[in-house]
ROSE-4610 file (N, C-alpha, C; in Angstrom, 1 decimal, always signed):
// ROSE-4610
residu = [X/X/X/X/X/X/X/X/X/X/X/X/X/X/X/X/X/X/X/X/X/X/X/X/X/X/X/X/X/X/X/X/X/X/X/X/X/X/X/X/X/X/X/X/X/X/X/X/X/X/X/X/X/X/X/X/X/X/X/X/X/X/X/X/X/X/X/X/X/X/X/X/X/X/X/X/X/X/X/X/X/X/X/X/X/X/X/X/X/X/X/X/X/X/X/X/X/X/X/X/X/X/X/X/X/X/X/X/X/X/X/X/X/X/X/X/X/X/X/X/X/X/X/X/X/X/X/X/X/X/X/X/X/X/X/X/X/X/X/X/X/X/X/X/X/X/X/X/X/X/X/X/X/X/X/X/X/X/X/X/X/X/X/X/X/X/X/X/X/X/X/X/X/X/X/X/X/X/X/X/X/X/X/X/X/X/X/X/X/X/X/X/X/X/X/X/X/X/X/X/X/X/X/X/X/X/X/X/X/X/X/X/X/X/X/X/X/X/X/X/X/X/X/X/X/X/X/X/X/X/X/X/X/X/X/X/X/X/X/X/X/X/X/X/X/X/X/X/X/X/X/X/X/X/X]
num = [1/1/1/2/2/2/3/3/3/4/4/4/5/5/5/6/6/6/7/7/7/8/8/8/9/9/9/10/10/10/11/11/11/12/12/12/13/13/13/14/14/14/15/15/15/16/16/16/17/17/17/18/18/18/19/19/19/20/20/20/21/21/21/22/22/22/23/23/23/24/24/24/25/25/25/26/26/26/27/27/27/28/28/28/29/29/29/30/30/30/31/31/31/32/32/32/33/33/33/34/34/34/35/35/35/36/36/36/37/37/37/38/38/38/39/39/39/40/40/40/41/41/41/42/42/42/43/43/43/44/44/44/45/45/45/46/46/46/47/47/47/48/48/48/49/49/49/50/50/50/51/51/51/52/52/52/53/53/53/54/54/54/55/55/55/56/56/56/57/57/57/58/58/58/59/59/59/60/60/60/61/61/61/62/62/62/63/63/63/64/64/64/65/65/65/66/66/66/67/67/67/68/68/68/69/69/69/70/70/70/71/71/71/72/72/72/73/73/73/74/74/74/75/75/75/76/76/76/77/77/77/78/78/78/79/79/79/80/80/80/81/81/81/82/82/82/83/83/83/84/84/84/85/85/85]
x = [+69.0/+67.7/+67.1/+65.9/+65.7/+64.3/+63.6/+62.1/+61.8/+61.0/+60.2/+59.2/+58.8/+57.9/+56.9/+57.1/+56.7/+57.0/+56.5/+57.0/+58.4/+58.5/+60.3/+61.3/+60.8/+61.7/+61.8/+62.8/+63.5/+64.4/+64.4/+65.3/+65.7/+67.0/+67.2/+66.8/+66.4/+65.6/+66.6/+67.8/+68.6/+68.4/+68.6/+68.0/+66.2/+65.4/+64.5/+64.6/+63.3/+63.4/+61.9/+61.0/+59.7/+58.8/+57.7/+56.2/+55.3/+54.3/+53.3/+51.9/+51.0/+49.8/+49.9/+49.4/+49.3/+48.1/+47.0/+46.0/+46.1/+46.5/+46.7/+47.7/+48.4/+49.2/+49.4/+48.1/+47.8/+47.2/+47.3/+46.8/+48.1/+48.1/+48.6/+50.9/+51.1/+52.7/+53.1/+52.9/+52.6/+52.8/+51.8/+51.6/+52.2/+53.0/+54.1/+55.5/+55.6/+57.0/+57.2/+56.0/+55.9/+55.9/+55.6/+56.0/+56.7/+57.8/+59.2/+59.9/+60.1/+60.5/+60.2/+59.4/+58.9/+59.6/+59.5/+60.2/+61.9/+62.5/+64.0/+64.3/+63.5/+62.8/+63.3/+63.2/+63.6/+62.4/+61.5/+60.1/+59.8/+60.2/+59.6/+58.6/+57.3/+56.5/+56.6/+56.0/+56.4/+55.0/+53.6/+52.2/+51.3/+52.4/+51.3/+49.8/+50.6/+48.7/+48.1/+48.5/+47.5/+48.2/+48.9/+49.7/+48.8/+49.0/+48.4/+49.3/+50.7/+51.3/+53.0/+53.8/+54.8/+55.8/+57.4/+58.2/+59.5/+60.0/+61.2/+62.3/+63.5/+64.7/+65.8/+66.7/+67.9/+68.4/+67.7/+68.0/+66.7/+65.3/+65.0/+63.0/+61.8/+61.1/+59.8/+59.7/+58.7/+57.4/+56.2/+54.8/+54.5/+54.0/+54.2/+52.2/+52.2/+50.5/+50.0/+51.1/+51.1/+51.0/+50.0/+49.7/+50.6/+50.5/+51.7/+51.9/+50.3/+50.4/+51.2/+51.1/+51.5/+53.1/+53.6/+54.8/+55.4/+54.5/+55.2/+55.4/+54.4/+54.5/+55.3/+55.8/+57.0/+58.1/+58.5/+59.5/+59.8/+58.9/+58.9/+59.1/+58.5/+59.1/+60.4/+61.3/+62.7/+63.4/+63.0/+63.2/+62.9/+61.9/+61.9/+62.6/+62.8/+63.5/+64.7/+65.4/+67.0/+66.6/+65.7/+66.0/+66.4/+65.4/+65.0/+66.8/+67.6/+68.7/+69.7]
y = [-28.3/-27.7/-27.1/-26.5/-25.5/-25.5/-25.4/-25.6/-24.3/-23.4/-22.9/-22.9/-21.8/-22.2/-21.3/-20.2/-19.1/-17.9/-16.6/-15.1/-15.1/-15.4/-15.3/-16.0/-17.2/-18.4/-19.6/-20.1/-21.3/-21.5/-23.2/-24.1/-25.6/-25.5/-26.6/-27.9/-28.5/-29.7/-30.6/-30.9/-31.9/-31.6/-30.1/-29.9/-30.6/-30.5/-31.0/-32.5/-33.0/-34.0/-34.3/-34.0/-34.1/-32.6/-33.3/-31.9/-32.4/-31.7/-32.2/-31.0/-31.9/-31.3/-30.6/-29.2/-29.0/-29.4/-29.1/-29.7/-31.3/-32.2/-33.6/-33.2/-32.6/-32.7/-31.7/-31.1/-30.4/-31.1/-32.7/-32.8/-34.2/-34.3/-35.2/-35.2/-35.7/-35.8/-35.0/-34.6/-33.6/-32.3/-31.9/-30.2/-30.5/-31.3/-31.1/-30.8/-31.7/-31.2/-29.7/-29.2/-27.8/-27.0/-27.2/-26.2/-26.5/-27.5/-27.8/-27.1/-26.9/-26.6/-25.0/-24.5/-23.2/-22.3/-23.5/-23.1/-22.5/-23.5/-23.6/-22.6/-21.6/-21.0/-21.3/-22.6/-23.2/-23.3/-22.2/-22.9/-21.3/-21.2/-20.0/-19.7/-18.9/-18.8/-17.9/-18.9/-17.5/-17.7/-17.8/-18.1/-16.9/-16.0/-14.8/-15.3/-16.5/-16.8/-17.3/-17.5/-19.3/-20.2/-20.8/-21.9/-23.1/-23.8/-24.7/-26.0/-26.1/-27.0/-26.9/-27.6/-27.4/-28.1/-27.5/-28.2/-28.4/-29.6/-30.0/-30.1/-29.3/-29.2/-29.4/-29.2/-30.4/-29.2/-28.1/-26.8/-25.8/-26.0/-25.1/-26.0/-25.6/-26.0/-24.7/-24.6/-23.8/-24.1/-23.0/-22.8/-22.2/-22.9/-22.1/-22.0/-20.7/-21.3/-22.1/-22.2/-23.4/-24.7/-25.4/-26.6/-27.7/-28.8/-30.1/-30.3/-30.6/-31.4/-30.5/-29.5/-28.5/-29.2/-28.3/-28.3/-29.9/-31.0/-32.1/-32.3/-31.7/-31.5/-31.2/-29.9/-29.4/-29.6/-30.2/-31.4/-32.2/-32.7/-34.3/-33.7/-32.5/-32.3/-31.8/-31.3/-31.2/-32.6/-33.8/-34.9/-35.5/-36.0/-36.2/-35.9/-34.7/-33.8/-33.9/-34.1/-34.1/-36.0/-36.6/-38.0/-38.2/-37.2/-36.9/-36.5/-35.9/-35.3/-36.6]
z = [-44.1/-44.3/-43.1/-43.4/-42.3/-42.1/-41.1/-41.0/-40.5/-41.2/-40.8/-39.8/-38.1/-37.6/-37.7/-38.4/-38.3/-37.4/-37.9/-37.2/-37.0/-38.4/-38.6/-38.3/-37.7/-36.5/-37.7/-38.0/-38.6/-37.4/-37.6/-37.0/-38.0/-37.6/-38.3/-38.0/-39.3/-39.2/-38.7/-38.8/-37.8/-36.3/-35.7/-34.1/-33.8/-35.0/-34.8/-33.5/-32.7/-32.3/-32.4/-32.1/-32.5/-32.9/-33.0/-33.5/-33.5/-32.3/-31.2/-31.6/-31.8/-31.1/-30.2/-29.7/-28.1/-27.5/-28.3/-27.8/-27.1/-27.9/-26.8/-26.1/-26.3/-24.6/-23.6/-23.6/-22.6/-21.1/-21.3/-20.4/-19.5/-18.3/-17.5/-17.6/-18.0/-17.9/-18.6/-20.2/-21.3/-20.6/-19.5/-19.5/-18.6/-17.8/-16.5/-17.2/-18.2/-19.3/-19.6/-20.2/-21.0/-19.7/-19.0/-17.4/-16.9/-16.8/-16.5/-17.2/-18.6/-19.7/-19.3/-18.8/-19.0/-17.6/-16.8/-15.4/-16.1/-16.7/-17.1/-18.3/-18.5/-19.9/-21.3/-21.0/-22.6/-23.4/-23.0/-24.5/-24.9/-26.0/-27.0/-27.8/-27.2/-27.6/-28.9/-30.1/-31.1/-31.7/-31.3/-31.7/-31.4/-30.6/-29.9/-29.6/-28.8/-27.9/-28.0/-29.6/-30.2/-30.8/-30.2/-29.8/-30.3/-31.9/-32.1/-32.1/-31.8/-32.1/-31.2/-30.9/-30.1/-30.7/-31.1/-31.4/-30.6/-30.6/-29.4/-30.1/-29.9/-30.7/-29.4/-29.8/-28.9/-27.9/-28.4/-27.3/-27.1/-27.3/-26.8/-26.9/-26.8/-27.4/-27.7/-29.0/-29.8/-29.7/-29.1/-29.5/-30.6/-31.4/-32.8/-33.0/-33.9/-34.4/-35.7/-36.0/-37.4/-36.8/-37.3/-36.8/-37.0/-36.4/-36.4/-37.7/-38.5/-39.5/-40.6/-40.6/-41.8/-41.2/-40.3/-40.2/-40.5/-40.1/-40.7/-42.2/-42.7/-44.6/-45.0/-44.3/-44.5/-44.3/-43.1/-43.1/-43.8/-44.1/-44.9/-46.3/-47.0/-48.0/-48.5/-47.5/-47.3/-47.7/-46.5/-46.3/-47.8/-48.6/-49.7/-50.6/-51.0/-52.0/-51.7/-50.7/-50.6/-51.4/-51.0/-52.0/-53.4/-54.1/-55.2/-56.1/-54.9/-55.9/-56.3]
């Protein structure tokens, strides 16, 4: 299955590894990661600028403007539904 982050960008929900707030982790160890990460340019912004949410996949990590909780909905309803069959 495949998670949508928006502006055309899916990744597969197995690469998934977490899905973050940006707001809380803009501050202390958090924003040293995403500028480590940004140094090495493994983070793709695909929010054009309003970056509500960040996701960590096993190769790269996404600014998306779709918020955490949406995108966790959506996960989880992949995750469910594969139960269901």
């Amino acid at each position: 299955m495949f998670l949508h982050l928006g502006s055309d960008t899916v990744v597969a929900l197995r690469d998934v590894i977490a899905i973050n707030d940006l707001k809380s982790f803009r501050s202390g160890i958090n924003k040293e990661f995403i500028k480590n990460m940004q140094d090495k340019n493994l983070v793709v912004d695909i929010s054009t600028d309003n970056a509500k949410s960040f996701v960590i996949t096993n190769k790269k990590i996404f600014l998306s403007a779709i918020s955490s909780v949406t995108l966790k909905k959506r996960a989880e309803s992949f995750l469910y539904h594969d139960d269901d069959e």
